[in-house]
Each structure stands twice: as structure tokens, then as C-alpha cells.
Backbone as ProteinMPNN parsed JSONL, in Angstrom:
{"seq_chain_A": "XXXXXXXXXXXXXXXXXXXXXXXXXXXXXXXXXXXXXXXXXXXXXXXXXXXXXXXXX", "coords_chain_A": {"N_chain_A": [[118.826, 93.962, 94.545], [115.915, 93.33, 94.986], [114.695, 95.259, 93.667], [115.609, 94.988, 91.087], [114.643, 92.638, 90.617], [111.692, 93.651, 91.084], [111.567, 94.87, 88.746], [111.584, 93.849, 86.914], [109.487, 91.853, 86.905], [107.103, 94.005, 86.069], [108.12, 95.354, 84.291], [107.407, 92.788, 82.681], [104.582, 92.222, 83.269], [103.635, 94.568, 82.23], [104.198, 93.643, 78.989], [102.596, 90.987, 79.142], [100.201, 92.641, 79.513], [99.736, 94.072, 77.238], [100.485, 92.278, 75.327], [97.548, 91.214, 75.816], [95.817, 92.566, 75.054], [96.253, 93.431, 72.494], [95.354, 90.885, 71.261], [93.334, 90.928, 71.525], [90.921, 92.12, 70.001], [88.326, 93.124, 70.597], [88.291, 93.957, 72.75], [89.21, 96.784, 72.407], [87.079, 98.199, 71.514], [85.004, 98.189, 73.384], [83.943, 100.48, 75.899], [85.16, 100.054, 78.404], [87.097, 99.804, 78.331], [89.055, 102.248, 77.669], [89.375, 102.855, 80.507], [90.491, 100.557, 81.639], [92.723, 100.502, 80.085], [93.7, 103.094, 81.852], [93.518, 102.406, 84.445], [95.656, 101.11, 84.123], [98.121, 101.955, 83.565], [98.104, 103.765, 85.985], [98.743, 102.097, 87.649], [101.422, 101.464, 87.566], [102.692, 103.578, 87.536], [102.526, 103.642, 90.018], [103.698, 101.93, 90.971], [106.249, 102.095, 90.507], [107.267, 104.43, 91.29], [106.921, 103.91, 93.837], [108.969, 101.873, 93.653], [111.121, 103.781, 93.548], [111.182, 104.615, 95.404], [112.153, 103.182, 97.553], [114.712, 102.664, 96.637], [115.97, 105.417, 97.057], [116.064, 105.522, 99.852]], "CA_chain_A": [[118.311, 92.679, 94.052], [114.596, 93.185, 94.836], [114.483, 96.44, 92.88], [116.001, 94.414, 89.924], [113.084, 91.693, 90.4], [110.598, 94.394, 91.006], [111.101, 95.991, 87.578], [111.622, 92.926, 85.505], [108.057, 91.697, 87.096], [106.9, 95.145, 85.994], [107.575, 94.709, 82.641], [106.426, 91.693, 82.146], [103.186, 92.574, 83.34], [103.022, 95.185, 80.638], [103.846, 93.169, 78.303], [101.662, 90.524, 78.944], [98.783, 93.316, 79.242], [99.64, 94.707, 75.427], [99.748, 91.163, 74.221], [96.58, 90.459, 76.067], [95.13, 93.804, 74.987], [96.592, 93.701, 71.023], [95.083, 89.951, 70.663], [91.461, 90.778, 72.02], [90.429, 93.631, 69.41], [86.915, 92.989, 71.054], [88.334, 95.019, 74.202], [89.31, 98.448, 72.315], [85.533, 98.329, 70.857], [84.673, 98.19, 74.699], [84.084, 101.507, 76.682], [85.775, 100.29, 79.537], [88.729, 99.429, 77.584], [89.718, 103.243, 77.983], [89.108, 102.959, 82.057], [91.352, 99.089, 82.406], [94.164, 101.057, 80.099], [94.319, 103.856, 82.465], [94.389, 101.82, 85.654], [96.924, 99.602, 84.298], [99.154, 102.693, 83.628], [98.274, 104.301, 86.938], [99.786, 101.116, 88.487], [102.215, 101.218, 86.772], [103.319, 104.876, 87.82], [102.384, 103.635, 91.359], [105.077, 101.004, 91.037], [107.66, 102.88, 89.693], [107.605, 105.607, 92.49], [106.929, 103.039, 95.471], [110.513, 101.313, 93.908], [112.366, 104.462, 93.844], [111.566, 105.744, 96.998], [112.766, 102.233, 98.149], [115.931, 102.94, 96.404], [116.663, 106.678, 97.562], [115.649, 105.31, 101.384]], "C_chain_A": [[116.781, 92.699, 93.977], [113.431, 94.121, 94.329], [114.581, 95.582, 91.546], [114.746, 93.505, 89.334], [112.084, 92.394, 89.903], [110.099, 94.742, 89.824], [111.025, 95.118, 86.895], [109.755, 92.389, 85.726], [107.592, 92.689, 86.369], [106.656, 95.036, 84.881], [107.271, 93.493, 81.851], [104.986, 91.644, 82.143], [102.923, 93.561, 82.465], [103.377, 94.207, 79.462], [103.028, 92.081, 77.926], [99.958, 91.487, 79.268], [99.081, 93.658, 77.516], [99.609, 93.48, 74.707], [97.99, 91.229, 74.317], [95.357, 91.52, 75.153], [94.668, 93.897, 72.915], [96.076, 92.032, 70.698], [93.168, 90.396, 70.666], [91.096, 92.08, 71.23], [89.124, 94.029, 69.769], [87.164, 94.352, 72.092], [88.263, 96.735, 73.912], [87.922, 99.347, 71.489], [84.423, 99.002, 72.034], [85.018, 99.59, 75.005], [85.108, 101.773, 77.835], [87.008, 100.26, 79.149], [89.781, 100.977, 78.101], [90.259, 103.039, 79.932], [90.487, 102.196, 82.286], [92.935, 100.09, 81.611], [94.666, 102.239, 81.283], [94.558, 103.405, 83.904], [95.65, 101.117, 85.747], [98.006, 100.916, 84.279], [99.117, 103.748, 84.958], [98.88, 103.433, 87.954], [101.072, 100.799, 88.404], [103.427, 102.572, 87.285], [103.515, 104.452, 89.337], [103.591, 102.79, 91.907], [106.339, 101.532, 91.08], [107.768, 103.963, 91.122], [107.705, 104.843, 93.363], [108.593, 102.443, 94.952], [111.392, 102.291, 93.83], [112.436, 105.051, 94.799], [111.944, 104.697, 97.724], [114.409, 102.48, 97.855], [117.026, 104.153, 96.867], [116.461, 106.106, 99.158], [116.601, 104.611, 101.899]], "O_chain_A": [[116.27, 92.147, 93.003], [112.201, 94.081, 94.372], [113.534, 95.499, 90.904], [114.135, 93.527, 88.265], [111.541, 92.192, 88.817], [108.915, 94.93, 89.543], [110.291, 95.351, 85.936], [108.923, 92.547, 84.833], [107.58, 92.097, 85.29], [105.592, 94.759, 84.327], [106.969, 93.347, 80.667], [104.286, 91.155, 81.256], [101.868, 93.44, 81.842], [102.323, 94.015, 78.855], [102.659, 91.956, 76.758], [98.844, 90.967, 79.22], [98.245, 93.239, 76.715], [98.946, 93.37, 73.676], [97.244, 91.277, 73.338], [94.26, 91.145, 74.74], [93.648, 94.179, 72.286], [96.494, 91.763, 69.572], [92.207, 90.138, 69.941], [90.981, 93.113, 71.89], [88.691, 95.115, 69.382], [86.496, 95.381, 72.191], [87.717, 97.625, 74.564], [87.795, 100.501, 71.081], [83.51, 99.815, 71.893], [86.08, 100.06, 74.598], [85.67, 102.802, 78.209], [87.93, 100.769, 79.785], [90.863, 100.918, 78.686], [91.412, 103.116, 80.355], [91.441, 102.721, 82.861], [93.948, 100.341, 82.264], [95.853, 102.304, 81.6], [95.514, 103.821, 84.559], [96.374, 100.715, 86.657], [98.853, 100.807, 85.166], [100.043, 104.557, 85.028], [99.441, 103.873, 88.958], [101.7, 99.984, 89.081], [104.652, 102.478, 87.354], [104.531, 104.83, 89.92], [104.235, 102.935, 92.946], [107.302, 101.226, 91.783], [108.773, 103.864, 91.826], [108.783, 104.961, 93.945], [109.47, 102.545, 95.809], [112.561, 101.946, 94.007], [113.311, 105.822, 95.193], [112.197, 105.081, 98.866], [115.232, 102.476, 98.771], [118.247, 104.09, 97.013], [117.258, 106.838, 99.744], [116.556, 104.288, 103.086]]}, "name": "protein", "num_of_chains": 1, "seq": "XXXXXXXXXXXXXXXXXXXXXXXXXXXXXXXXXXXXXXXXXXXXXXXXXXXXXXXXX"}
């Protein structure tokens, strides 16, 4: 059940980053723009492993 939550949160938070990301064309003009995409997908990885090692445990 709190695996199920976990992931639906999960992707919701990407998809409200790619809306937020694909409305603001200002941001991919931006330098850092590269930086905020790669933290968001290193959290993203960080998530994903922290819920399956909840699941194999």
C-alpha cells in the first residue's frame, strides 16, 4: 500500500515538473535549467531504489 502511494506521488511529481518545465520556455534558455533537470532525475533514481529496497526487505 505505501509502495503503491509512493510511486503514484512519484509520478505526479514528474509530471507536474515537465508541465512546469514545458510551460516556462524561459527555464531551458537558463544555464541552470540543465543542473534542476538533473537533480530532479537524480531524485528520482533515489526514490525508485529507496522503494525497492523497501519492497525486497
Amino acid at each position: 500500500m505505501v509502495i503503491i502511494v509512493g510511486l503514484a506521488l512519484l509520478s505526479l511529481f514528474e509530471i507536474i515538473c515537465l508541465l512546469y518545465f514545458r510551460q516556462s520556455r524561459q527555464v531551458q534558455a537558463n544555464p541552470n535549467y540543465a543542473i534542476i533537470y538533473l537533480q530532479h532525475k537524480y531524485v528520482n533514481v533515489k526514490a525508485v531504489n529507496f522503494l525497492e529496497f523497501i519492497n525486497y526487505s
